[in-house]
N, C-alpha and C positions, 0 to 999 in steps of 0.2 A: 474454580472450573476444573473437573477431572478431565483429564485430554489421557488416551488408548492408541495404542499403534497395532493392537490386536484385537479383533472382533470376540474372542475367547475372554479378554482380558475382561469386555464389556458388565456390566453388573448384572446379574438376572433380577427380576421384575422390578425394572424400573418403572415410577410412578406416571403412568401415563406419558410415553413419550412421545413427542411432539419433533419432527423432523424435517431438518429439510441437507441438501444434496448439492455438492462443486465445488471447483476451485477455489474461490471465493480469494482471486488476488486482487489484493488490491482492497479489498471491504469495502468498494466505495456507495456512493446512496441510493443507489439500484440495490444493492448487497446490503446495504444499510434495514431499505427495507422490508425486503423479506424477514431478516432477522431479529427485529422488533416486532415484525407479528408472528414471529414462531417465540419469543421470551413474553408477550404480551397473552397467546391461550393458552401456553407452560401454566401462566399465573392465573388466568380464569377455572382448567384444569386441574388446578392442584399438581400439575404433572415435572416431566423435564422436558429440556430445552438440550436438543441432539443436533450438532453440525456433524455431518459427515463430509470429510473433504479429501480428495485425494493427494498422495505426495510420493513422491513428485508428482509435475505437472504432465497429464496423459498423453501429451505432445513429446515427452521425453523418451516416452517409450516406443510410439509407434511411428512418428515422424523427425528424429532428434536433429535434425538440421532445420524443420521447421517450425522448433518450438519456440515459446514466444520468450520475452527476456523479462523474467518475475519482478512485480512493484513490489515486494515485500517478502522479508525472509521469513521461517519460521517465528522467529521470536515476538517480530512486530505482528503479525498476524494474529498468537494466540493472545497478546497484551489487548489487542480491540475485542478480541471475541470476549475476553475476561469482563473488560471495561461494557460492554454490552448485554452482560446478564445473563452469556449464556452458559449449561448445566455442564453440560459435555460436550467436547469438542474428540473427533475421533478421525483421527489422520491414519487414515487405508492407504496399506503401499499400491501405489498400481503397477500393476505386474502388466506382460505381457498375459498371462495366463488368466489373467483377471482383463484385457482386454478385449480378449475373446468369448465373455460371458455374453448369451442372448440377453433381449431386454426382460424376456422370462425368468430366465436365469439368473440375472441382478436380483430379481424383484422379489425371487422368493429364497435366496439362500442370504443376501444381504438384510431387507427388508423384513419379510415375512418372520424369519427363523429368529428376528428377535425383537419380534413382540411388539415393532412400531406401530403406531394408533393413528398417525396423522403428519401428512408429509405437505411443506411449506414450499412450492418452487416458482419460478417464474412460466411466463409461457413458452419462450424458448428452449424450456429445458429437451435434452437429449439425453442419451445412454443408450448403453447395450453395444456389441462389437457393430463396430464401423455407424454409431451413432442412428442406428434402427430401429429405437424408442424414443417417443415425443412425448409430451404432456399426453395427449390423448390417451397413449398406449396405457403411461403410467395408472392413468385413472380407470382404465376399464383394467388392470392387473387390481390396482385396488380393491375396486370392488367385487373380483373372484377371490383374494385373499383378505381383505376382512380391513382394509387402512381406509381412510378418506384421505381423499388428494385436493388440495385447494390451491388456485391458480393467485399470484400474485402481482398487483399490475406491474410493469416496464416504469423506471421512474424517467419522463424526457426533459431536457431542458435545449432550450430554442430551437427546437425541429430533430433533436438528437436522442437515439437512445441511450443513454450510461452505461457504458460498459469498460472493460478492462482494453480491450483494443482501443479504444478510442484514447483513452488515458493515455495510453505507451505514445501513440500517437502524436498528442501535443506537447509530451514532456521530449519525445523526441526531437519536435519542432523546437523547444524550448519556451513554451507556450507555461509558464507553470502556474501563472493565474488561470488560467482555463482550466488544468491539470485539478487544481485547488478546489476551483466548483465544481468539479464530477467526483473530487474524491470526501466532497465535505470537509476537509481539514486540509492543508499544505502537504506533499507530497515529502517522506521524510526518507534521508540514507544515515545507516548507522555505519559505524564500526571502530576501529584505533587509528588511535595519533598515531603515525609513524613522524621519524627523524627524518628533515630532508633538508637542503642545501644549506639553511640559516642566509637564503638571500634577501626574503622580506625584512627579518628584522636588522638587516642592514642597512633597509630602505627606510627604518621607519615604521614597517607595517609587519610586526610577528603576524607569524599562518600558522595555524595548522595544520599538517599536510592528512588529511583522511584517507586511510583503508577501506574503501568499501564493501559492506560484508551484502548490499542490495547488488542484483544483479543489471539494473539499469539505469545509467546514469543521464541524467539530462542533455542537451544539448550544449557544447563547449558556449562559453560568453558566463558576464558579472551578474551575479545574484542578490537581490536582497530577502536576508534567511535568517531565522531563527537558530540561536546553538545550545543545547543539551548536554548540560555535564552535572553527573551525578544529583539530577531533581530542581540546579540550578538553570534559569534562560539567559543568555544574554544576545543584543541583536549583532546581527555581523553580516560581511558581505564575503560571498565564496564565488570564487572565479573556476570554472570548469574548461580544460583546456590543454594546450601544448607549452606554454608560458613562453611564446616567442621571440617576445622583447629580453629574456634572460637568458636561456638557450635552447629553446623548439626542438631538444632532440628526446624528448618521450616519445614511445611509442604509443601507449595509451594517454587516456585523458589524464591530468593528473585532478582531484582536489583539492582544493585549499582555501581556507575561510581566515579571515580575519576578524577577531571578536574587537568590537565597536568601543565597550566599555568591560575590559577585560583582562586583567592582569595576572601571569602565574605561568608554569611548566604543566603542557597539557601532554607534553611526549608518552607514550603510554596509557592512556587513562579512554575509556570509550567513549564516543563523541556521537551525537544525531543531530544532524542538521534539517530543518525546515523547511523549502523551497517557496518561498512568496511569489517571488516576480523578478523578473529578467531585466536586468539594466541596461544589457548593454549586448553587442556581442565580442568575442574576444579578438585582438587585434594587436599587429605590430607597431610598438612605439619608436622614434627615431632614438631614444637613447633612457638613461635611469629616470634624469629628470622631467621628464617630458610624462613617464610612466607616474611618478609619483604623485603629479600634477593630475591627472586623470582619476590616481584610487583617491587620493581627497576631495573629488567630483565625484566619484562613485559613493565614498564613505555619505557624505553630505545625503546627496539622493535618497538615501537608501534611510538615515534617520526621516528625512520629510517623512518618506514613504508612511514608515514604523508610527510617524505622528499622526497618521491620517486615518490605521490603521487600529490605533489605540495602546492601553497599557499592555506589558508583557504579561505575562500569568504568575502566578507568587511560587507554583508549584506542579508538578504534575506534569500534564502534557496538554494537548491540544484537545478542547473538549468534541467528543462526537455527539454534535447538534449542527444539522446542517444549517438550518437560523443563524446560526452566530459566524455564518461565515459568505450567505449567498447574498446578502445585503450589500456588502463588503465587495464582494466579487462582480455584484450588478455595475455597481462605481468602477470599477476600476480593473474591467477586465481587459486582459490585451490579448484580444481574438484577432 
């Protein structure tokens, strides 16, 4: 996948490109799919498969107190778009100055001036300053400028449209089985092992302490979560939190997972965790043992869970087929 931060940069006459337009945080199965039918007429076409997505998110620019808190960094972002087939992926700074384009404006110096043939969106799409272009607009710009605009339905599941709000939303609640079936896959946070107190493996229970390099972190309480280290999985449970029963004086949340069957110095080394399902919520214990006694209630739980769930993966990551996940989530969702 070629990914451009510059519109110049862009290749001239690209093979029939096929387009579509947003944010796209989060990739979840709304996102999903439009983007399997903009990599699915790329291949009837003979052509390419073009995301245009802005970056930062256009809330940073024109509202930055009311911008929303990103399901994904760059890097996870462009690994799905890769893993999906798509040609080019082309991350537009958005500017202020670029905020203030009409929806004419967008259509014919973004759009127009290079050469797109066929733009992929949903029906809620917007653009142009102060969100003054809808689908409709798009498609009567189209067809003065020479594109075809094709409308892609809303994907809903039990009365709800899929969307990136709504995700934040339950992963906020701590809902991450529900998070999981709007995102198709388990909701995942990267980043580094940091060094911290060595009080788990005091207890019994090495952690490791995560850096979060995602901007939003789920709701404090016990998780049962997959862990990512270098290609390897292993299962583990990560606690989200102020760690009470030890000393409750973080200001933030802290993370911290504990891998299930898992032995080794992770200090340093980049870490993604998984998000399944919520165990528990976090809470003070009267003293160590009493604590210790509950994470081998939590540990316990959280393999059923895993066994219920199935084998782990030999490799890779988490496949994007939502199939393989809303079956799963039909069982055992905690709405």
């Amino acid at each position: 996948m070629l990914v451009v931060e510059d519109l110049q940069a862009l290749p001239e006459q690209l093979p029939y490109p096929v387009l579509t337009i947003g944010v796209f945080d989060g990739i979840h199965r709304g996102h999903q799919a439009i983007l399997r039918e903009l990599v699915q007429r790329a291949k009837e076409t003979a052509g390419t498969s073009v995301v245009l997505s802005f970056d930062p998110h256009p809330q940073k620019i024109i509202r930055p107190a009311e911008a929303p808190l990103l399901l994904q960094t760059r890097r996870q972002k462009e690994a799905l778009l890769r893993r999906l087939g798509i040609d080019v992926l082309i991350r537009l700074p958005f500017t202020r100055r670029l905020s203030l384009c009409t929806a004419e404006e967008f259509a014919d110096r973004i759009l127009f001036s290079h050469g797109i043939r066929e733009i992929r969106v949903g029906g809620n799409f917007r653009f142009g300053h102060r969100r003054s272009g809808d689908f409709a607009t798009l498609r009567r710009l189209g067809e003065s400028l020479g594109f075809q605009v094709v409308e892609v339905a809303a994907v809903q599941t039990r009365g709800w449209r899929v969307s990136s709000t709504l995700i934040r939303r339950a992963l906020l609640q701590g809902r991450a089985s529900w998070a999981r079936h709007l995102l198709g896959r388990p909701y995942q946070m990267a980043g580094m092992v940091v060094r911290g107190a060595g009080r788990g493996e005091k207890l019994g229970f090495p952690t490791a302490n995560l850096h979060p390099e995602n901007e939003l972190v789920p709701a404090c309480g016990v998780y049962a979560t997959w862990a990512w280290i270098g290609g390897r999985c292993a299962e583990s449970i990560t606690n989200v939190g102020f760690r009470p029963t030890v000393d409750g004086s973080s200001d933030a949340p802290v993370v911290e997972t504990h891998l299930l069957d898992f032995r080794g110095d992770l200090y340093g080394k980049r870490l993604s965790l998984d998000f399944w399902r919520r165990l528990r919520s976090e809470r003070k214990f009267s003293g160590a043992g009493q604590l210790v006694e509950q994470i081998q209630r939590d540990a316990r739980r959280a393999r059923l869970y895993f066994e219920r769930v199935g084998r782990l993966p030999a490799a890779g990551n988490w496949p994007l087929n939502e199939s393989d996940t809303q079956s799963e989530a039909e069982r055992i969702l905690d709405v």
